[in-house]
ZAVONU-455709 format. One record per atom (N, C-alpha, C): x, y, z. Coordinates in pm, whole numbers, plus 50000, padded with zeros to 5 digits. Last residue first. Example, Ala and Ser with C-alpha at 12.3 -4.5 7.8 and 13.67 -1.06 7.14 Angstrom:
512854977550708513674989450714512905000350787513194943150780512304955050780513204967050780
//
This chain:
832511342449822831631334949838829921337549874834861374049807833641362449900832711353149867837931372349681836461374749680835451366149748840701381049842840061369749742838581370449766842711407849852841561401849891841121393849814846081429449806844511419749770843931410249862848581450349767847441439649830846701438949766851621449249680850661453749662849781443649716855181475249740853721463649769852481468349720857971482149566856531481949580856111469349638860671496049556860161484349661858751488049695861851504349215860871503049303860691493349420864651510649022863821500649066862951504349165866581529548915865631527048872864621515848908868611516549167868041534149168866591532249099868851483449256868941494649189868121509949217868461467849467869521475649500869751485149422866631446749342867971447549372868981454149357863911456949454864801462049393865971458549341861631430949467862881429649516863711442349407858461438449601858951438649479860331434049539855161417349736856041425349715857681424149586851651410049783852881412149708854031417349679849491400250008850661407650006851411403349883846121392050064847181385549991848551397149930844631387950382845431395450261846291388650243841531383050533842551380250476843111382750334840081406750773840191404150645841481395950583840231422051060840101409451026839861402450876841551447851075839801444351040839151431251059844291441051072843391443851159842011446351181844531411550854844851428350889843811434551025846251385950810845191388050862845651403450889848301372050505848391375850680846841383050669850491360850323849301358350330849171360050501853181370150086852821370650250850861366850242856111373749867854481368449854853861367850047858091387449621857611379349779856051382449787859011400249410859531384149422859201378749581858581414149103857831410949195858421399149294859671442449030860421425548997859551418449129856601454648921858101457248942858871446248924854031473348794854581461848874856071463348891853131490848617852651488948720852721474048803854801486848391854861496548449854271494848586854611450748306855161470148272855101474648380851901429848396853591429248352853281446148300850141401448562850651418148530851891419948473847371383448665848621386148628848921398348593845531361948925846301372648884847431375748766845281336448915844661342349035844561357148921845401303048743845851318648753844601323448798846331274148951845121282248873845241296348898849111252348854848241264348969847371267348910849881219148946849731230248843848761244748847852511199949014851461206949073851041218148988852711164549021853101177448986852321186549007853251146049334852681149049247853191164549172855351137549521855141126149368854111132049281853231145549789854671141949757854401133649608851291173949776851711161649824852921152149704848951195149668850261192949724850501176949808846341189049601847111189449548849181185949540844611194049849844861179949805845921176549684844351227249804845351218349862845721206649877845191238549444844091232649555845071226349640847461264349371847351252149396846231248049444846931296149192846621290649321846741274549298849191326649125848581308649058847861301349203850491351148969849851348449141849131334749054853041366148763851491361348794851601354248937854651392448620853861385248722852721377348716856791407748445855781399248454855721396848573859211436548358858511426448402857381418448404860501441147988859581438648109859311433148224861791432747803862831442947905861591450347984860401414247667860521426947591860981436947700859661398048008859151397847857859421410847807860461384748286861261392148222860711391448071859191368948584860141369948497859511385848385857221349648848858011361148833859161358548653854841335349076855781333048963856361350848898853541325649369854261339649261855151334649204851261303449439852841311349388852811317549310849191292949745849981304849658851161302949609847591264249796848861268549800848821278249724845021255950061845211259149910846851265149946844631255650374845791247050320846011248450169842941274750474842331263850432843451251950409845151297750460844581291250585843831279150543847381294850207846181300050246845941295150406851181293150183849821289350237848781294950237853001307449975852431311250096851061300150052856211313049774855181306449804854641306949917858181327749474858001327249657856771318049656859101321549209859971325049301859481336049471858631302948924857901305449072859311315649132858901318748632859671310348714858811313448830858171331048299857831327648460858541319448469858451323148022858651334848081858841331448218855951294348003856471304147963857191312648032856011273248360855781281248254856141288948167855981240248471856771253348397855821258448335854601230548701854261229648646855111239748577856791213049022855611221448962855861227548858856981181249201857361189449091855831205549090858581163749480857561170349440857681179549298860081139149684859701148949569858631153449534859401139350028860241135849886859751143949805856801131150294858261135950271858981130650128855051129950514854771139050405856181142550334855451121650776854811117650699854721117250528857401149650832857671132150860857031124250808859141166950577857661161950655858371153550740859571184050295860201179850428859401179950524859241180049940858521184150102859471177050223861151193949682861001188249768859871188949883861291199649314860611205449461860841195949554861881213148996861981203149055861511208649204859621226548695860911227148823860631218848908859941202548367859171212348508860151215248652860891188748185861261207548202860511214448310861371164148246860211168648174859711188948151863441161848409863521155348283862271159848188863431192948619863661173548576863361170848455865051216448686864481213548579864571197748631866011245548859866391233948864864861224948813865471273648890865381272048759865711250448713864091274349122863381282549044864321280648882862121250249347863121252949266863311264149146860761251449629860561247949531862081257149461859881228849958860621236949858860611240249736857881227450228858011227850068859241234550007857341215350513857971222250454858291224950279854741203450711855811201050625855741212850540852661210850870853271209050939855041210350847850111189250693850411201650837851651202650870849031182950435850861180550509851011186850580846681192650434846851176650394847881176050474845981221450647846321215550490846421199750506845351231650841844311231650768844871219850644847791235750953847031231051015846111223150905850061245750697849071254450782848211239750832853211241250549852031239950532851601241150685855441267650422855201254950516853521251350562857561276050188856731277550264855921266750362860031285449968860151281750083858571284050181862631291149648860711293249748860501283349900864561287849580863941300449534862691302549670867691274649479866051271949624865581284049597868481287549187868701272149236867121277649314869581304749091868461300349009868421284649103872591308849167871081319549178870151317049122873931277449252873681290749101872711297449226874441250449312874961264049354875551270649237873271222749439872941232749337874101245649419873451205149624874681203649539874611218249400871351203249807872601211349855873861212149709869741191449597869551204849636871131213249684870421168049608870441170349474870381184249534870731157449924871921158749845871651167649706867671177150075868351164650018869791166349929868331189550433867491191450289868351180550177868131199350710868491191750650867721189650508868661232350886867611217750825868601211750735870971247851155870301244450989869361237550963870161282251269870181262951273869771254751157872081307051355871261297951225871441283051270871561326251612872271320051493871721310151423869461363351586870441348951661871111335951529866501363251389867791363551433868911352151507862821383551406864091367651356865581372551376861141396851566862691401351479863131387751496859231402351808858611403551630859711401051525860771391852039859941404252002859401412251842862351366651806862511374451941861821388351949862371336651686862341348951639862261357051835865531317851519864661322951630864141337151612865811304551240865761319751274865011320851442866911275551066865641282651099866501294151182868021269950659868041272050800867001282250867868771254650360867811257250460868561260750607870931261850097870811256850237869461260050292873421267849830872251266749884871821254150029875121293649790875571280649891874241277649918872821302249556874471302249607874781292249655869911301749806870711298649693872251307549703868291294550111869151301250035869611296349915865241299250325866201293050233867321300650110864231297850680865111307550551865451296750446861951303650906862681288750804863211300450619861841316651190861371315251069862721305051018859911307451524861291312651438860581310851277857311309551640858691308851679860181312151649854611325851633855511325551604857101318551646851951303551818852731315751825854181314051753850891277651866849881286551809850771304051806852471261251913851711261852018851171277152002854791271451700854581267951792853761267451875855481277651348854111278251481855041271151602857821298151149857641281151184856741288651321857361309150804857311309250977857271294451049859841311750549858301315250615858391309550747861221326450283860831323250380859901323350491864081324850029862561322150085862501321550190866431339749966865291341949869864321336349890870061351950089868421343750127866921349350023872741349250022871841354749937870261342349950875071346250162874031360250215872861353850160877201335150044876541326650153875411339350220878181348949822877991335249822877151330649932879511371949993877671374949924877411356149888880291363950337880391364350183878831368450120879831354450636881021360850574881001369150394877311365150819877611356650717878721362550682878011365551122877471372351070878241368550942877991340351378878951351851313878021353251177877111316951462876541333051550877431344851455877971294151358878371300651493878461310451512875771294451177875571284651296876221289051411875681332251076875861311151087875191303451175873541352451086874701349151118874221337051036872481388950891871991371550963873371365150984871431423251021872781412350948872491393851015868891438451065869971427151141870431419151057867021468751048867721456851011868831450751069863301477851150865311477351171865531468551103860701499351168861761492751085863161493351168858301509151257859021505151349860121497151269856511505350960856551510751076857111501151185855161510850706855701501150714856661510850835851691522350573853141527650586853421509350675849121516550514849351529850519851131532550539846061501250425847481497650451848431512450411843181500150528843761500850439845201505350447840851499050726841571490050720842171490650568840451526750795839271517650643839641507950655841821534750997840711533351046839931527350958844811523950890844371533250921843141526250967848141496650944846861504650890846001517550944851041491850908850561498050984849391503550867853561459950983852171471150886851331482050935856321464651109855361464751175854111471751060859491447751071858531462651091857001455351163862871439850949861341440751001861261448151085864791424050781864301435750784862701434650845867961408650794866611408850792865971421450815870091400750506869761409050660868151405450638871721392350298872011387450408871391393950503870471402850022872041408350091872461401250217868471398849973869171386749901870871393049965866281400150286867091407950195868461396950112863081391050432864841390750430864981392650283861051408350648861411405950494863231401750511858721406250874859691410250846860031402950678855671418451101856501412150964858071409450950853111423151278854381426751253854841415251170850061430051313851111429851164852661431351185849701422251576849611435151541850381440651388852321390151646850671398151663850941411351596854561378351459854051379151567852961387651543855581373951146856731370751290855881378251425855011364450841854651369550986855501370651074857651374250568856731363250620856201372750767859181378250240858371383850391857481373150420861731378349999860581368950106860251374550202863641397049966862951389849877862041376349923864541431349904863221423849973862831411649891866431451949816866551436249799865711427349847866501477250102866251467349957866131458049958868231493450237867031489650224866781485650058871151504150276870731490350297869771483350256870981530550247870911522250141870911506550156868681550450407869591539650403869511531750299866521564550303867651570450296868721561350345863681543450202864441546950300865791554050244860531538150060862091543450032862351544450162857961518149904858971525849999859631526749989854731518749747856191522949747857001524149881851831500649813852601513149875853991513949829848161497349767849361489249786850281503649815845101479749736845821493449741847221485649738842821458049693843191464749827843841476749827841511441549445842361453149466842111458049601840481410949437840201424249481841521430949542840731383149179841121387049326840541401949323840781378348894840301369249005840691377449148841311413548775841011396248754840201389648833840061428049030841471431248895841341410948920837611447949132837901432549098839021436949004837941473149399837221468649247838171454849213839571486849594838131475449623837321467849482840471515149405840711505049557839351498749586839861504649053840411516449209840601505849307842171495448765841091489848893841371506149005844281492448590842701503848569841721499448655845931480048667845341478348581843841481748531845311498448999845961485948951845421483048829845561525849195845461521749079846001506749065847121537349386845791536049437845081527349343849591533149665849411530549519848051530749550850941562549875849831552149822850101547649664854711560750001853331564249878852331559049863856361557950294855811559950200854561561750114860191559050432858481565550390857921555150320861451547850703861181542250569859591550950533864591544450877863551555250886862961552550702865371517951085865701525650945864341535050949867991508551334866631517951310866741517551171869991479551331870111496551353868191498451308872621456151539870961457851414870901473851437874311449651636874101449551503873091449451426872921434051937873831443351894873951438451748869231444551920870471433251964871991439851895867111464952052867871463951908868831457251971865401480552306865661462552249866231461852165865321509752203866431506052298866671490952316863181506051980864891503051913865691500952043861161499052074862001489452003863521492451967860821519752289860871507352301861831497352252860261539452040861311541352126861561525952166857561528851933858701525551880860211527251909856011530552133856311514052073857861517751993855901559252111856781552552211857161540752233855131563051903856141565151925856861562252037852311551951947852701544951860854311545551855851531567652183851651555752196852361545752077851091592352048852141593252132852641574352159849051585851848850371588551793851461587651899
//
């Protein structure tokens, strides 16, 4: 405990200017559709999962988490313009216990200034860019003023100023909240190492499926995936093998829904449509507005499949996570 508090003294006297501490409880979830912890809920294994609250009201709006360096550290960007990261923190079962060493940092521009407007805040994907096998920065995407840009990351905390990507005319020209929704980048392992996916959460082609781009060098143009009822994708994560995760997300009888879909990875690639195989689904009470997705290694060494909720900002809303495990072979 003394060592864990003093990681965390550490971090905050490193806090860049405009970023602050947040102090974040919280709750076991132990239950999932009448599953305990370790029992099969559909296709996947119940892990547990956790509520959090913070007395800052900043905390919210969680709507993409991705890795950002060793010992579970994470972070989540907020459809408010900030980033938020921590550090997972498990116990001795390898079971997921609180969200530790939290700050948030207001995201800039290109020229380092701290976004002016909610029009230009409202980040809804994102995931990590490797370098020589270590975090470097992360790859944000935005709707509104929709845009790609990457994040240097610095002692586990994306930041500093925004460098943009280049992404195609039909995309930059969207500007709704239903526009770039998803953002993930393919893993070593996969067909398109290396390339960038986008996907669209209400932008439609001619055949009502949402529209997608890959940004590759090899591996580069359109891409579609598969509509569904209700649902809209709105995050996406690599497996390690290269298979693709999406969380699809929406709204039945002043419900939420969820489902988790798996792509094969020969799947992904440019010109094809892509149609997932349901992992998971859920809708009421024991879910929330589900809208980020994380695929990370826990300190046991077990790979987890992270779900998280986006309050937006409401009272009656929840910033639930929930884990899982894909069953062994």
């Amino acid at each position: 405990m003394l060592r864990a508090a003093t990681a965390v003294a550490m971090l905050v006297l490193a806090l860049p200017a405009g970023a602050m501490e947040l102090m974040v409880s919280a709750a076991p979830v132990t239950r999932f559709k009448g599953a305990e912890l370790d029992q099969p809920v559909d296709r996947l294994i119940f892990r547990g999962g956790l509520t959090l609250q913070s007395p800052v009201d900043t905390f919210g709006g969680l709507s993409s988490v991705t890795v950002t360096g060793p010992d579970q550290r994470i972070a989540f960007v907020s459809d408010r313009g900030n980033f938020i990261s921590g550090r997972l923190a498990y116990d001795e079962a390898d079971r997921l216990i609180g969200l530790i060493g939290v700050t948030i940092e207001p995201m800039q521009n290109s020229g380092g200034t701290v976004l002016p407007r909610q029009f230009a805040r409202d980040a809804e994907g994102m995931d990590t860019v490797w370098r020589d096998g270590e975090p470097y920065a992360v790859r944000v995407g935005f709707e509104h003023l929709t845009r790609v840009a990457d994040f240097v990351i610095t002692d586990g905390r994306p930041g500093g100023a925004a460098r943009e990507v280049s992404i195609p005319q039909w995309l930059t020209d969207l500007r709704t909240n239903e526009s770039l929704e998803s953002v993930c980048i393919a893993p070593e392992a996969s067909p398109i190492a290396g390339s960038t996916l986008l996907l669209t959460e209400e932008a439609l082609d001619s055949n009502g499926n949402h529209r997608g781009e890959l940004l590759g060098v090899n591996d580069k143009g359109p891409i579609g995936y598969t509509n569904s009822p209700i649902v809209n994708p709105t995050d996406c994560k690599f497996l390690p093998n290269g298979d693709l995760l999406v969380l699809e997300r929406g709204v039945s009888l002043f419900a939420f829904v969820m489902n988790l879909r798996l792509v094969p990875a020969d799947h992904v690639r440019p010109g094809n449509l892509m149609r997932g195989e349901l992992l998971v689904s859920a809708q009421g009470g024991e879910i929330d507005n589900m809208e980020s997705l994380l695929v990370h290694e826990t300190p046991g060494g077990e790979t987890r499949i992270l779900i998280g909720s986006d309050n937006n900002f409401n009272d009656w809303q929840r910033n639930l996570i929930l884990e899982f495990a894909l069953p062994q072979d």
